[in-house]
PyMOL Python script that loads the backbone (N, CA, C, O; Angstrom):
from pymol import cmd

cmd.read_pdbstr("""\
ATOM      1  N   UNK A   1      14.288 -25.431  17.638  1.00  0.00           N
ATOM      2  CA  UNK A   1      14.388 -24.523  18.772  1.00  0.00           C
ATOM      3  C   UNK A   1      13.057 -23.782  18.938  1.00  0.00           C
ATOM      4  O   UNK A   1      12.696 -22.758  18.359  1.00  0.00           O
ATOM      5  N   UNK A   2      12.333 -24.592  19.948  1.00  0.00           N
ATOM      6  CA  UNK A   2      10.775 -23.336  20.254  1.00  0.00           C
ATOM      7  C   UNK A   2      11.225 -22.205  20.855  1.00  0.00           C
ATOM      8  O   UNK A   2      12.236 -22.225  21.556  1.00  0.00           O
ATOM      9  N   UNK A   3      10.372 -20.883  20.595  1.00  0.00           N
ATOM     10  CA  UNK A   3      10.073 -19.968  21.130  1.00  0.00           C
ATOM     11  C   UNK A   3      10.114 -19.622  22.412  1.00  0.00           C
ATOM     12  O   UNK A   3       9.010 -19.700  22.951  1.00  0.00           O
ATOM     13  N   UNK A   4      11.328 -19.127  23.372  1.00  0.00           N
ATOM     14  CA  UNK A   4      10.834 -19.000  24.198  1.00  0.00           C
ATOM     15  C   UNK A   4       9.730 -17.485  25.162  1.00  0.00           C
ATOM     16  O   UNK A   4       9.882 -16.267  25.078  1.00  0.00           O
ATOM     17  N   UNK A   5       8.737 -18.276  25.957  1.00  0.00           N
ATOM     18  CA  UNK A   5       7.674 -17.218  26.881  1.00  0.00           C
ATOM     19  C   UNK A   5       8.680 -15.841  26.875  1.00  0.00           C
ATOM     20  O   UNK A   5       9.896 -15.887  27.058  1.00  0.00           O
ATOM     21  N   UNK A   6       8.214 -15.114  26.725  1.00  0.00           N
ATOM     22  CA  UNK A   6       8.527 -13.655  27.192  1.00  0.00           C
ATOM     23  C   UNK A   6       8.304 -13.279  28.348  1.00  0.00           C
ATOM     24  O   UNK A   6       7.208 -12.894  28.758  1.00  0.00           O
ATOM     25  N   UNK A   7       9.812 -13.391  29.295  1.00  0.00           N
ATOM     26  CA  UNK A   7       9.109 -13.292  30.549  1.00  0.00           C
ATOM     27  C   UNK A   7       8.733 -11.952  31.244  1.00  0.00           C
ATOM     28  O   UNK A   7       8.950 -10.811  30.837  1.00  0.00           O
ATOM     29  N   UNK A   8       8.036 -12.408  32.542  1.00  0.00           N
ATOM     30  CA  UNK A   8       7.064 -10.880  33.402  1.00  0.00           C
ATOM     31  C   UNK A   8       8.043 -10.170  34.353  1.00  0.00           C
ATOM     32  O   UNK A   8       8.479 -10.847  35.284  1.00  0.00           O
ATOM     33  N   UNK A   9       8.418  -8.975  34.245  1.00  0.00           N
ATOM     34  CA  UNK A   9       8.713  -8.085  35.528  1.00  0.00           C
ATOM     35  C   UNK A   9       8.255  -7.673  36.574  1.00  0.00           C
ATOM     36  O   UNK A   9       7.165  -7.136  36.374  1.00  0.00           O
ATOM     37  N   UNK A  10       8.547  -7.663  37.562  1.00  0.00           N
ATOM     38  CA  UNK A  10       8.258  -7.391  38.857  1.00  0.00           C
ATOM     39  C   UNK A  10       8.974  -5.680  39.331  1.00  0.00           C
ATOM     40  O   UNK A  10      10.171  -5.396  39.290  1.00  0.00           O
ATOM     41  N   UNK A  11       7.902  -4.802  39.734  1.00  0.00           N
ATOM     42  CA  UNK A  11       8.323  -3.602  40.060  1.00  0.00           C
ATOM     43  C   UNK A  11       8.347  -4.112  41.421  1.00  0.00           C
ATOM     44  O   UNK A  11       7.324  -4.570  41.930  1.00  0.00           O
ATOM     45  N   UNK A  12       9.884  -4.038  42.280  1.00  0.00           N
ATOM     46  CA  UNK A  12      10.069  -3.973  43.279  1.00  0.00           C
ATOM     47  C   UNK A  12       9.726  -2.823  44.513  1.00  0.00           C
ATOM     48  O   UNK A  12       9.945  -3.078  45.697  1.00  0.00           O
ATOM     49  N   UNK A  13       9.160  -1.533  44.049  1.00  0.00           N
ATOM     50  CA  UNK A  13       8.689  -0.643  44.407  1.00  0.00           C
ATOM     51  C   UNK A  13       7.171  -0.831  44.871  1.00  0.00           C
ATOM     52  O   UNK A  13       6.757  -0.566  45.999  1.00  0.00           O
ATOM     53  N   UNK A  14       6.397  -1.341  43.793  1.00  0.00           N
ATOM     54  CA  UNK A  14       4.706  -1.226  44.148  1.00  0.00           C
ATOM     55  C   UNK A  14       3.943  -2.573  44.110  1.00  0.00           C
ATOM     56  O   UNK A  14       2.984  -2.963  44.776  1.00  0.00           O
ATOM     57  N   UNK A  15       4.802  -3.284  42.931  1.00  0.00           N
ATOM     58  CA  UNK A  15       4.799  -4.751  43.358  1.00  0.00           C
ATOM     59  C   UNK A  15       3.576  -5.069  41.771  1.00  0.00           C
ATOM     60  O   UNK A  15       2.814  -5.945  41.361  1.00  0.00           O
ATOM     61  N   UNK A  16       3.905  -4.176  41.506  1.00  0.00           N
ATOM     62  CA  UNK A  16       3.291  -4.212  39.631  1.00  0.00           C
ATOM     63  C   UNK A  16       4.167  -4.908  38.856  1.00  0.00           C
ATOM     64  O   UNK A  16       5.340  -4.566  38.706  1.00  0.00           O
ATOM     65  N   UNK A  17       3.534  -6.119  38.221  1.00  0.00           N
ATOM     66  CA  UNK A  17       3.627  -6.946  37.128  1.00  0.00           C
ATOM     67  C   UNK A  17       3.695  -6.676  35.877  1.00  0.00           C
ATOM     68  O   UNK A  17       2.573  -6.398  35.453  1.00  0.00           O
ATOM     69  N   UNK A  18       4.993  -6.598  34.594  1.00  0.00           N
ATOM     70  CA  UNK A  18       4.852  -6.227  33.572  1.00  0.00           C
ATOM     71  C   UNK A  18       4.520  -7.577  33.036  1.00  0.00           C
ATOM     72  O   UNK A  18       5.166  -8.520  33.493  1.00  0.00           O
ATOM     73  N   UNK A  19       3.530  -7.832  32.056  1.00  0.00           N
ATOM     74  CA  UNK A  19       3.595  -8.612  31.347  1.00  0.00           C
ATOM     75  C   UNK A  19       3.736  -8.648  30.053  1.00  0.00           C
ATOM     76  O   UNK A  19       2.696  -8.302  29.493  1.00  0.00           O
ATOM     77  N   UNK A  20       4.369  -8.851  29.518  1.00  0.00           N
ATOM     78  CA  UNK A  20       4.619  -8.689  28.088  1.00  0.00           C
ATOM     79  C   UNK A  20       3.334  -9.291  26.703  1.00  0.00           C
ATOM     80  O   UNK A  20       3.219  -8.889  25.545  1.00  0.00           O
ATOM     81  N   UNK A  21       2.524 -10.395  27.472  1.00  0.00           N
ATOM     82  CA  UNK A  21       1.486 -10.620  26.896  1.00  0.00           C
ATOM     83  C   UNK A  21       0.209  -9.539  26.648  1.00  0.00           C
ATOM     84  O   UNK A  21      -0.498  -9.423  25.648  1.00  0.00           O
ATOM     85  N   UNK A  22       0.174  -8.862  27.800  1.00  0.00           N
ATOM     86  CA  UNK A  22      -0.740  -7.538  27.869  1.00  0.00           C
ATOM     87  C   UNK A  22      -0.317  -6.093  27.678  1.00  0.00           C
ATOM     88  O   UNK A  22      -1.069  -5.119  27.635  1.00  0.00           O
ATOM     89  N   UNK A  23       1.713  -6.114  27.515  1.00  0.00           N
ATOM     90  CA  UNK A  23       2.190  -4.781  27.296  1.00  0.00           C
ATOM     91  C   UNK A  23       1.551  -3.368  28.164  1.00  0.00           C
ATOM     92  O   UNK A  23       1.065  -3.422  29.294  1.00  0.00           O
ATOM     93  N   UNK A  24       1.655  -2.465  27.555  1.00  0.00           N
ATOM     94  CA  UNK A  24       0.833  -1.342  28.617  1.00  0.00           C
ATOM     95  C   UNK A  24       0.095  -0.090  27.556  1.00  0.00           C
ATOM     96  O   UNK A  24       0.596   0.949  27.126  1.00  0.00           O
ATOM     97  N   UNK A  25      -1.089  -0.591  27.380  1.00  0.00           N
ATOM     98  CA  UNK A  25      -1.672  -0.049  25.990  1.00  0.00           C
ATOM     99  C   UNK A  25      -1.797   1.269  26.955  1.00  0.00           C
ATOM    100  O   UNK A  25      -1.674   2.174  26.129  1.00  0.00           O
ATOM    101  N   UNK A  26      -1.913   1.684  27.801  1.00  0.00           N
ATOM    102  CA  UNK A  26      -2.393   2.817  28.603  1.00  0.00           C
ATOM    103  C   UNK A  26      -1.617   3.776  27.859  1.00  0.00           C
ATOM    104  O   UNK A  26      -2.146   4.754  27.329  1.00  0.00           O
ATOM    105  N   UNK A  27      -0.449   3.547  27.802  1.00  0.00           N
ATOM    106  CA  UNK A  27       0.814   4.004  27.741  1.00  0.00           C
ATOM    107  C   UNK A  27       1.596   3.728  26.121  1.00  0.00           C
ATOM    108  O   UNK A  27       2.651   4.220  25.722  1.00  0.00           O
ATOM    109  N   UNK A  28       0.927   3.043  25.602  1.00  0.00           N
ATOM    110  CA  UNK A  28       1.418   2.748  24.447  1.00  0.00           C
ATOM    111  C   UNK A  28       2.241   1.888  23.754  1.00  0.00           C
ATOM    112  O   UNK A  28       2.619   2.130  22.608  1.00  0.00           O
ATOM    113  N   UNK A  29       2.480   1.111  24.239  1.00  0.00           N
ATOM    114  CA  UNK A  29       3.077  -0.573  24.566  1.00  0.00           C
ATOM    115  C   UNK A  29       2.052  -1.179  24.282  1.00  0.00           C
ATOM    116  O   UNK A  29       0.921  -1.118  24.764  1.00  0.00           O
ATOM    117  N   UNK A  30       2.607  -1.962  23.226  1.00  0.00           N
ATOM    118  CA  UNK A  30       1.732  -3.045  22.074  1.00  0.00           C
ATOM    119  C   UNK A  30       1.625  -4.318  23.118  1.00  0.00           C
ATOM    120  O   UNK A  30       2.573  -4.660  23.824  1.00  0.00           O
ATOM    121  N   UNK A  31       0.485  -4.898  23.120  1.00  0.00           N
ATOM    122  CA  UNK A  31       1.100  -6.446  23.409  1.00  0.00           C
ATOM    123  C   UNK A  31       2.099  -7.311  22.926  1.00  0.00           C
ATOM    124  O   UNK A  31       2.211  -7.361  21.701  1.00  0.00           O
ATOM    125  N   UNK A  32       2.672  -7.840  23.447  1.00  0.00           N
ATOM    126  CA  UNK A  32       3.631  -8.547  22.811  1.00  0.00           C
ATOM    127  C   UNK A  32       5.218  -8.296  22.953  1.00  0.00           C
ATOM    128  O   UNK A  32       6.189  -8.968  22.607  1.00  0.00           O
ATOM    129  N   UNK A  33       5.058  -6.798  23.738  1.00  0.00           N
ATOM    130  CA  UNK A  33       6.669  -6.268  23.583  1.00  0.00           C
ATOM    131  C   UNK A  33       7.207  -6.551  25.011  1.00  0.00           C
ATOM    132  O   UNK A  33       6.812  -6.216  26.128  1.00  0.00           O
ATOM    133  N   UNK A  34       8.177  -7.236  24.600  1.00  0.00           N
ATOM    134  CA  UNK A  34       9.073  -7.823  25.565  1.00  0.00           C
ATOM    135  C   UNK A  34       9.572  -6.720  26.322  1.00  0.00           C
ATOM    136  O   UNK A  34       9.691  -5.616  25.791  1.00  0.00           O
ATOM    137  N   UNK A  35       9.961  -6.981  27.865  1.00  0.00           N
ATOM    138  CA  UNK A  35      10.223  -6.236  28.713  1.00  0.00           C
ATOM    139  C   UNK A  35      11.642  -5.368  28.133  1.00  0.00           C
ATOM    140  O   UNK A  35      11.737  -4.157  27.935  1.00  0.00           O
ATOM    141  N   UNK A  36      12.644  -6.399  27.951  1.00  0.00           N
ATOM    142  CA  UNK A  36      13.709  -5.564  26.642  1.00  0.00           C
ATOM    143  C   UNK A  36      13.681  -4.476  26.142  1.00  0.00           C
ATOM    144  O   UNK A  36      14.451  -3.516  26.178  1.00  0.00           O
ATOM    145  N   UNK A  37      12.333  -4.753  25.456  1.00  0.00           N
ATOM    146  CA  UNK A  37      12.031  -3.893  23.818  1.00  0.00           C
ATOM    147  C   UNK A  37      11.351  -2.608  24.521  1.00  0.00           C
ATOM    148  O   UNK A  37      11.305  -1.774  23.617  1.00  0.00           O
ATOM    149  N   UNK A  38      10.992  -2.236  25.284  1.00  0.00           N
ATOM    150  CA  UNK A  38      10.384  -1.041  25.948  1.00  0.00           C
ATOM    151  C   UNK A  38      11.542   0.244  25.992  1.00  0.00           C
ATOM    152  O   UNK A  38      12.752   0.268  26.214  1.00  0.00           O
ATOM    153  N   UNK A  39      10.844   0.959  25.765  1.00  0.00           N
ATOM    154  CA  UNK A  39      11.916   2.540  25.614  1.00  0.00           C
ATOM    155  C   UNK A  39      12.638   2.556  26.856  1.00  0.00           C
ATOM    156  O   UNK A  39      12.219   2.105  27.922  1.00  0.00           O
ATOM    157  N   UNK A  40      13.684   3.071  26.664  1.00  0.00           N
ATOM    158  CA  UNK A  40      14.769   3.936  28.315  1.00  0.00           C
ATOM    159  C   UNK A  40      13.716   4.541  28.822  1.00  0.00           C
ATOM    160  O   UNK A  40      13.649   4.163  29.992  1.00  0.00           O
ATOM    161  N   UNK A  41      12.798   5.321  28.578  1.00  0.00           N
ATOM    162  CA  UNK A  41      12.411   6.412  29.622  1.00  0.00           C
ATOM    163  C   UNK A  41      10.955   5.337  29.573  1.00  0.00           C
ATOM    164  O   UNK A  41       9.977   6.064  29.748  1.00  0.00           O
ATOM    165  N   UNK A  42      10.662   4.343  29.452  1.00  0.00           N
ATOM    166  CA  UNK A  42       9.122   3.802  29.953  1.00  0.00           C
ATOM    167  C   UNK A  42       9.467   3.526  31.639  1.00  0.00           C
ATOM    168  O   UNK A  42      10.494   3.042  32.116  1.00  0.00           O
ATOM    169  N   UNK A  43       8.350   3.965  32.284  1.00  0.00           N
ATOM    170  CA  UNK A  43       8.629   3.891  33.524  1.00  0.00           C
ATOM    171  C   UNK A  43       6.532   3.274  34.344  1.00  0.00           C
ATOM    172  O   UNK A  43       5.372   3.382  33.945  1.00  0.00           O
ATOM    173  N   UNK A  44       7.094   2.808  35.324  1.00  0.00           N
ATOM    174  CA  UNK A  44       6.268   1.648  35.849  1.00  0.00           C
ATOM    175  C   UNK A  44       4.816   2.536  36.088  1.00  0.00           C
ATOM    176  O   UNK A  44       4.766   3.335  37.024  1.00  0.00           O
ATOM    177  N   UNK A  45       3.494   2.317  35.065  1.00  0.00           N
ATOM    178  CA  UNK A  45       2.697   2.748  35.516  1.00  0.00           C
ATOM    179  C   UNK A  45       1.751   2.798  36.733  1.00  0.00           C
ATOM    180  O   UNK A  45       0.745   3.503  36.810  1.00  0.00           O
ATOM    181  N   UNK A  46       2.113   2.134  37.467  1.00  0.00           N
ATOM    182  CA  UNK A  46       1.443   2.737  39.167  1.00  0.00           C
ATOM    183  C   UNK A  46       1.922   3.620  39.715  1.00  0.00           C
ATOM    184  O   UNK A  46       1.229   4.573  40.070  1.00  0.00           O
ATOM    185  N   UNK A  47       3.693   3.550  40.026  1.00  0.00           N
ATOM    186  CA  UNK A  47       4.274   4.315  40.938  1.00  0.00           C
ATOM    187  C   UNK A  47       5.897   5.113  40.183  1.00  0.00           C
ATOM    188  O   UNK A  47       6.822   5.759  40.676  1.00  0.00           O
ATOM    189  N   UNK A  48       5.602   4.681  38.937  1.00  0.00           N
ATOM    190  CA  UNK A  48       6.006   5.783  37.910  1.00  0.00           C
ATOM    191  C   UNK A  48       8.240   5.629  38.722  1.00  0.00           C
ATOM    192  O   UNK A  48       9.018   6.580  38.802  1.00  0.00           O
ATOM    193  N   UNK A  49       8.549   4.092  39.143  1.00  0.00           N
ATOM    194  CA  UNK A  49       9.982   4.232  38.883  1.00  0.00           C
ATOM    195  C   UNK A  49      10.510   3.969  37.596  1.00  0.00           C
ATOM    196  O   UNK A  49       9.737   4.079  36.645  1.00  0.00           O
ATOM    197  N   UNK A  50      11.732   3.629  37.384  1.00  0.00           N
ATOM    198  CA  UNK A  50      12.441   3.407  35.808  1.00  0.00           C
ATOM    199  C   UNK A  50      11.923   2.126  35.959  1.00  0.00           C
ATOM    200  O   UNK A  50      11.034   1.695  36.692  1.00  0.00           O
ATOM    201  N   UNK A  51      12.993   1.334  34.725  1.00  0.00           N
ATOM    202  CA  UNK A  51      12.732  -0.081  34.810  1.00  0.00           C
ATOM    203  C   UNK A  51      14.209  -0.557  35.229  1.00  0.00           C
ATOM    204  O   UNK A  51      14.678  -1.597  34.768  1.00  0.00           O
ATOM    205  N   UNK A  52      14.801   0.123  35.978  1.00  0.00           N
ATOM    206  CA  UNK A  52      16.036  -0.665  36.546  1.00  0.00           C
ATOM    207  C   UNK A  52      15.239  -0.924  37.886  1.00  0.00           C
ATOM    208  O   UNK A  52      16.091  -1.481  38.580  1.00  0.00           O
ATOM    209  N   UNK A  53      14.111  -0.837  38.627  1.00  0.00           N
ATOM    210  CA  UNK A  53      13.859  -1.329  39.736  1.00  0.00           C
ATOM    211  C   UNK A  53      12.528  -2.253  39.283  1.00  0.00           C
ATOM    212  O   UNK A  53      11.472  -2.373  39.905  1.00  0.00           O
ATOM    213  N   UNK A  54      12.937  -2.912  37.913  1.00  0.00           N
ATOM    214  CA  UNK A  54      11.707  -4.102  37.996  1.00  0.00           C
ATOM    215  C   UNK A  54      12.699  -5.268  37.304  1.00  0.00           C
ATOM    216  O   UNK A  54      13.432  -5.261  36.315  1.00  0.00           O
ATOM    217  N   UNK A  55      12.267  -6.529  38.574  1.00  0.00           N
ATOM    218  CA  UNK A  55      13.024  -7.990  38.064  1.00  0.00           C
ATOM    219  C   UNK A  55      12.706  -8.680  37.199  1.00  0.00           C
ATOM    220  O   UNK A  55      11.741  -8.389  36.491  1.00  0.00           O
ATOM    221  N   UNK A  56      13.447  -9.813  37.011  1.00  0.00           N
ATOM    222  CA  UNK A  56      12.552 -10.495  36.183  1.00  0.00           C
ATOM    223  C   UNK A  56      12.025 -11.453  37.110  1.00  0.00           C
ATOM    224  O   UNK A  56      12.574 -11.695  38.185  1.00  0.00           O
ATOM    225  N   UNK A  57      10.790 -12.098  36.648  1.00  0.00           N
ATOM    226  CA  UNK A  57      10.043 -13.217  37.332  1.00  0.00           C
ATOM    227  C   UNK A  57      10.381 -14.751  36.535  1.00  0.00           C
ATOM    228  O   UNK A  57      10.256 -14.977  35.331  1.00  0.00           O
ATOM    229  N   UNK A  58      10.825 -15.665  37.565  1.00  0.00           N
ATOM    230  CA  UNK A  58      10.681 -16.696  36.798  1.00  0.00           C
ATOM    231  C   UNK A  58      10.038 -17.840  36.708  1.00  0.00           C
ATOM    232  O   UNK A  58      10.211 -18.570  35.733  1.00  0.00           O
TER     233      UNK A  58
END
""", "prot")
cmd.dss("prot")
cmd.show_as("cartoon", "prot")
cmd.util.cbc("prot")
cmd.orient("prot")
């Protein structure tokens, strides 16, 4: 069973891309951390909604 990609979110608000390969060091998000694994209160650094208004991309 390979690994599967960690996939990217889409902020439906500003149209910002989470990627889990680049995480959000700004903010303190390691690379690597899956959109999942991100705290309740991390919220979208451009336009600062939750993450119930970012999809997943497939």
């Amino acid at each position: 069973m390979s690994e599967e990609k960690k996939a990217s979110y889409l902020c439906e608000v500003c149209g910002y891309v989470y990627d889990p390969a680049e995480g959000d060091p700004d903010n303190g998000i390691e690379p690597g951390t899956a959109f999942e694994d991100l705290p309740d209160d991390w919220v979208c650094p451009i336009c600062f909604v939750g993450k119930e208004e970012f999809t997943k991309q497939e």
